[in-house]
C-alpha positions in Angstrom: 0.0 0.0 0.0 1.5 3.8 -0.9 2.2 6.0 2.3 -0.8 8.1 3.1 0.0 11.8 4.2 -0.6 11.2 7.7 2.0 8.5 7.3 5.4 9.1 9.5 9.3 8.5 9.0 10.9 9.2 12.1 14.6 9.1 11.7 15.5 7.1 14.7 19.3 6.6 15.5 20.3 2.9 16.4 20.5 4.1 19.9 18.9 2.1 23.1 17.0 5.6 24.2 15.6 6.5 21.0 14.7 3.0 19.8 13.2 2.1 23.1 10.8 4.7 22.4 8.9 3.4 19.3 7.4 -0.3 21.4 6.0 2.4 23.5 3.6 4.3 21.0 0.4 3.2 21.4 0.1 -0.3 19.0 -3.2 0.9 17.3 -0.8 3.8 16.0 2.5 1.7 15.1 1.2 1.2 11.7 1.4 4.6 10.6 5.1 4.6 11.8 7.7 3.9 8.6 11.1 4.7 10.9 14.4 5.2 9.1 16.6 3.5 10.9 20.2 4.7 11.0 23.7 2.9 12.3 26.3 5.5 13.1 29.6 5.2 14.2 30.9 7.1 17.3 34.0 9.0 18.0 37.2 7.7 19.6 37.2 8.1 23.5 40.4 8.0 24.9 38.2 7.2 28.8 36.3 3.8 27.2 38.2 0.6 27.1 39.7 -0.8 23.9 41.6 1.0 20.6 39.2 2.8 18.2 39.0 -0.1 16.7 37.6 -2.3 19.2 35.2 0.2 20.3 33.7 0.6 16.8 33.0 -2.9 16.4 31.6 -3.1 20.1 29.4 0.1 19.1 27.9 -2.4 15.7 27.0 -5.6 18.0 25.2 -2.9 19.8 23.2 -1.9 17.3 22.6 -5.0 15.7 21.2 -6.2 18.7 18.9 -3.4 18.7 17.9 -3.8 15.5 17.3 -6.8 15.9 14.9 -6.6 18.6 13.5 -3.5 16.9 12.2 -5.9 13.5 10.6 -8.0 15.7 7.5 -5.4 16.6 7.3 -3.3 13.2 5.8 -3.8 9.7 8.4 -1.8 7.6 11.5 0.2 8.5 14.4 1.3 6.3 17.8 0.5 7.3 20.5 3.2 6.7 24.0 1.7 6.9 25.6 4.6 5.2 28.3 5.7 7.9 29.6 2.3 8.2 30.4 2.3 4.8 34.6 2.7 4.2 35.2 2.0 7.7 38.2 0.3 8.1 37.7 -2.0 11.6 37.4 -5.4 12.9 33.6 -5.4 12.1 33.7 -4.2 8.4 31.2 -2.7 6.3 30.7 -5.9 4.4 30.1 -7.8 7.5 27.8 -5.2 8.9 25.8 -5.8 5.6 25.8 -9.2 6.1 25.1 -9.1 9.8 21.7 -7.2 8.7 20.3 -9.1 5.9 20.6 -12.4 8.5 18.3 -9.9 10.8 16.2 -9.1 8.1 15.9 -13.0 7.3 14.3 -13.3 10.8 11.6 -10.7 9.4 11.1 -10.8 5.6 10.2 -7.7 4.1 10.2 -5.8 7.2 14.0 -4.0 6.7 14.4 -2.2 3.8 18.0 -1.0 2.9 18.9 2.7 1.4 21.2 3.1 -1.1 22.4 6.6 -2.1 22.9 7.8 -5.5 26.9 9.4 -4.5 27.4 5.8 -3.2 30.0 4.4 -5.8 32.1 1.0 -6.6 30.0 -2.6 -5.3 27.4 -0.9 -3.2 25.0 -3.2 -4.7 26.9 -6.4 -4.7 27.3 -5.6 -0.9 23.7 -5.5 -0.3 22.5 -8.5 -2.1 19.5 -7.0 -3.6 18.5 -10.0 -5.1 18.0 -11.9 -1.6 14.4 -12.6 0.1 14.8 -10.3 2.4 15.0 -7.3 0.2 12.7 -8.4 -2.6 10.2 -6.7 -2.0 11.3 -3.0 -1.6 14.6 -0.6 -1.7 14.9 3.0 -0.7 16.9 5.6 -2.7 17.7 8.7 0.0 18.5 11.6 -1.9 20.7 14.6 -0.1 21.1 18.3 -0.7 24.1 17.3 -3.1 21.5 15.4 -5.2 19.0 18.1 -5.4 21.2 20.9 -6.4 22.2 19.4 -9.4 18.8 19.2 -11.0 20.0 19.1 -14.5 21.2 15.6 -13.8 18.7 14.3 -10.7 16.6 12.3 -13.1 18.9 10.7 -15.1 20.9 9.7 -12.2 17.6 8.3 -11.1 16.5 6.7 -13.8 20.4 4.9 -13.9 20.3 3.9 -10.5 16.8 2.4 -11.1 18.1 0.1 -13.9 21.1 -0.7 -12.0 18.9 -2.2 -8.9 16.7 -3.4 -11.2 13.6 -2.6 -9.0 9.8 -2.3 -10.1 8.7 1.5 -9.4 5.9 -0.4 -7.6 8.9 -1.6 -4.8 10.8 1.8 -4.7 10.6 4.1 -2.1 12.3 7.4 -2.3 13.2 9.4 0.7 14.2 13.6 -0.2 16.5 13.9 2.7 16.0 18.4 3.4 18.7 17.8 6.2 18.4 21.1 8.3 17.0 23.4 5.2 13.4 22.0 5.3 12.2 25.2 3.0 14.9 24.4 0.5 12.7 22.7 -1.8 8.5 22.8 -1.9 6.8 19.6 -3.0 5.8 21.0 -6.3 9.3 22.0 -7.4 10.4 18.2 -6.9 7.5 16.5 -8.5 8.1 18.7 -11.6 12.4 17.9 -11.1 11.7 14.3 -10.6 8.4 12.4 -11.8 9.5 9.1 -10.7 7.9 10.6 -7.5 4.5 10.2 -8.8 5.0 6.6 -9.4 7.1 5.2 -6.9 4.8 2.9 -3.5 6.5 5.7 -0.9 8.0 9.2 -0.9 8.5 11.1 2.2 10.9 14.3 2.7 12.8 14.2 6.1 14.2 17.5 7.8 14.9 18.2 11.0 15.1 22.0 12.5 17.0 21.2 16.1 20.1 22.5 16.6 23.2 20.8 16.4 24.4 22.3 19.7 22.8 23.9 23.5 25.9 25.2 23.9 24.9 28.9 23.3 21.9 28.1 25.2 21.9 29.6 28.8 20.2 27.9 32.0 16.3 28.5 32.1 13.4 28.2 29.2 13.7 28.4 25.6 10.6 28.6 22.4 12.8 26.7 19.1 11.2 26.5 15.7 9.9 23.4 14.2 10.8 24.3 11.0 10.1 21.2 9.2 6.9 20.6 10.7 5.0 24.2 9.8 7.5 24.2 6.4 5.6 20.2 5.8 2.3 21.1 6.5 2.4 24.4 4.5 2.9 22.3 1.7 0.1 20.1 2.9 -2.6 22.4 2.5 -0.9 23.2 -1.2 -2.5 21.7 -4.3 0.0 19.6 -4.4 -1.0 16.4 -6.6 0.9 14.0 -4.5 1.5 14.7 -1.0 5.1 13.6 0.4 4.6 11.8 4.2 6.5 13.7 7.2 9.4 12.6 8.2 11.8 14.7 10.7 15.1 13.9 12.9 12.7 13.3 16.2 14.5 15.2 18.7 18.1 15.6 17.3 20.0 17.6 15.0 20.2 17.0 11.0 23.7 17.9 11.2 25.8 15.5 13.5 27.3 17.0 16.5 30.9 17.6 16.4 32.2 16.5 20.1 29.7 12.9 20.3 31.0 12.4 24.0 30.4 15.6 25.3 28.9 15.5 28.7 24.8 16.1 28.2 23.2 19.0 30.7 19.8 17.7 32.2 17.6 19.3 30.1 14.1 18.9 28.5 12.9 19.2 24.9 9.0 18.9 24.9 7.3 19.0 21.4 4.2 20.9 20.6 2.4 21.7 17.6 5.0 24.3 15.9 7.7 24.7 18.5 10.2 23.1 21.0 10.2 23.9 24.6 13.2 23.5 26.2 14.1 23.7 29.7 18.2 24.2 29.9 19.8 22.5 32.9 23.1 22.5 33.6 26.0 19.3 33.3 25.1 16.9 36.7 28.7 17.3 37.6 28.5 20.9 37.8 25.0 21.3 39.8 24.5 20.6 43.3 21.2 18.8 42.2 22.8 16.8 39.4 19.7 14.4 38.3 17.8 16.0 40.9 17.2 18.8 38.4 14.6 16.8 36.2 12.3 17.5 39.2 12.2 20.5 38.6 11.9 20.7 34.7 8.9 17.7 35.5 7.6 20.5 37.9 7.7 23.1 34.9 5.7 21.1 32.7 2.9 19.9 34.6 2.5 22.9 36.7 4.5 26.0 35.5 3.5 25.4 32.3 0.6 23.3 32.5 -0.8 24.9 29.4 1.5 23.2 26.9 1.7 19.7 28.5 -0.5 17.9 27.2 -1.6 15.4 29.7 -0.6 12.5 32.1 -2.9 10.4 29.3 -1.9 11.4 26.2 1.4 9.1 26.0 3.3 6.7 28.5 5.9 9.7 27.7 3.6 12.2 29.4 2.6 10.0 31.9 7.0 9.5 33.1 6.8 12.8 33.0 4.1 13.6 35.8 5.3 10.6 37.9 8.8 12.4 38.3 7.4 15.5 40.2 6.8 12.9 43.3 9.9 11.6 46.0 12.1 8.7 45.1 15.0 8.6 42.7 15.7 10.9 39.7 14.9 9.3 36.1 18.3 9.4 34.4 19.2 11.3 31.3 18.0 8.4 28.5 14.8 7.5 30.4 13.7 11.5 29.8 14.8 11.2 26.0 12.4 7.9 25.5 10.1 9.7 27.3 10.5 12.9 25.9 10.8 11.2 22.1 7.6 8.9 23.0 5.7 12.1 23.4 6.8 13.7 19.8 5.9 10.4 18.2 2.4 10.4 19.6 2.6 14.6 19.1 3.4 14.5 15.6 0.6 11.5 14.8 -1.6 13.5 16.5 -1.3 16.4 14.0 -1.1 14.6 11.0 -4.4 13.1 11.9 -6.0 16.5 12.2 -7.2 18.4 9.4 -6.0 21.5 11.0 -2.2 20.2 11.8 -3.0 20.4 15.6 -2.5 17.7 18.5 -5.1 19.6 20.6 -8.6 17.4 19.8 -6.9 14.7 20.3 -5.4 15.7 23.6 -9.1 16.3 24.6 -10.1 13.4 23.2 -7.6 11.2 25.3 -8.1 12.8 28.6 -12.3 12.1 28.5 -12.0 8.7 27.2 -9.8 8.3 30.1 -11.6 10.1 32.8 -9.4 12.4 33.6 
């Protein structure tokens, strides 16, 4: 079946906090979620044990394992291996492929992989298209490079198509707007590419968050969600094939430069066109350390009770209020799958609505539930 516009791609990072998040969404909702699914390779840090080396191939039998367990609860998810690729380690990028397609043989037709058009030399003789497990659909992800070169996008389309040797019918094409989600209007790139009329899936991913808080000072902050009002200005366009939404959840489109710098205990909560965010500072350098969460819980539900949406609305919202009580702080990655829970169930929300808004359905929520 094509993707329906209130269809979602949440780029999720192979990461235990974000992917514990998506079991949580409420199961009559999982089958609007299409997740893009990205391995990533970390830094070098001289305080972990092991040579880069080591650690890399430590960090992939992480993340298989979570993707692993992640197949076992979706319908369809698109496997984005492309960091991995040229790494020279212990666990190398042929072997990561081959470690996926035996997960994906646990699951047929649940992964999908994406291939990139600047991907070069035996990228397709490293994925095997022509095994079960990818038979039934491939996803071309096509970056800012791609799309300012419009004078050769479709032919470099139409050459990787024949090269894969895909149906349109099994294609699905994901316009990656990194952090410039005005750069292109759904229009402009069904008249630049027509293959986009055709193919089962398109989607356009973008995400707006910045790449650092480091300019960010202690206290409460209003940030853009540029690719949400930038998607669902297109939306309402006459557009004559709707992409689905698909944004970076919570996290920057541009990778942060310093991947082991030490995370302040702060709060990003979604709501329909911005992110609040409550800055904390680094738990070494507080005399609360975790024991700041209290207090951003306490800003939420009370302070500023008229953007939280609820103790019912998600099992995110729901952490949330329980943390204003005694007993031990929630750490760091239990507020990001809580926090990330609550922008999955946000965004569904609004692209459920025919006005782009999560509030009926907060309403809704909190009288079906009594509250």
């Amino acid at each position: 079946m094509p993707t329906k516009p209130h269809d979602y791609f949440p780029v999720i990072r192979l990461k235990h906090s974000e992917c514990a998040a998506l079991p949580r969404v409420d199961r009559a909702r999982q089958s609007r979620l299409f997740p893009v699914l990205e391995a990533f390779v970390g830094g070098y840090n001289e305080k972990s044990k092991g040579t880069p080396v080591e650690q890399r191939a430590r960090a992939w039998g992480k993340q298989r394992g979570l993707l692993r367990e992640m197949s076992l609860g979706l319908s369809r998810a698109f496997v984005d291996l492309r960091e991995y690729e040229g790494i020279d380690f212990r666990c190398r990028e042929r072997d990561v492929w081959k470690d996926t397609m035996r997960v994906a043989d646990e699951r047929p037709g649940v992964l999908a992989p994406v291939l990139r058009l600047d991907v070069s030399n035996d990228v397709l003789s490293r994925c095997e298209l022509d095994r079960p497990s990818w038979s039934r659909m491939v996803a071309l992800r096509l970056t800012g490079t791609d799309l300012d070169d419009v004078a050769n996008l479709s032919r470099w389309v139409a050459e990787w198509q024949k090269r894969v040797g895909k149906p349109t019918c099994s294609i699905a094409l994901l316009v990656d707007l990194a952090d410039k989600p005005g750069h292109r209007t759904a229009q402009r790139l069904l008249e630049e590419l027509p293959l986009l009329r055709e193919v089962q899936h398109w989607a356009w991913l973008a995400g707006s968050f910045p790449e650092s808080l480091g300019d960010k000072e202690e206290g409460d902050h209003w940030l853009p969600r540029t690719e949400w009002t930038s998607w669902w200005a297109e939306a309402k366009s006459a557009v004559q094939r709707i992409p689905a939404f698909g944004d970076y959840l919570m996290f920057s489109a541009i990778r942060p430069t310093d991947p082991f710098g030490a995370p302040s205990v702060s709060v990003r909560y979604t709501t329909d066109s911005q992110f609040f965010l409550r800055r904390g500072r680094q738990v070494k350098r507080s005399p609360h350390g975790l024991g700041q969460f209290t207090g951003h819980a306490r800003c939420l539900t009370q302070e500023r009770s008229e953007i939280f949406y609820g103790s019912r609305f998600s099992s995110g919202d729901a952490f949330i209020s329980r943390q204003i009580g005694p007993g031990k702080p929630a750490s760091i990655d239990e507020w990001r799958e809580a926090t990330i829970v609550h922008h999955i169930e946000a965004t569904l929300a609004q692209l459920s609505d025919p006005q782009g808004s999560a509030a009926v359905e907060r309403q809704t929520r909190a009288h079906a539930t009594g509250k």
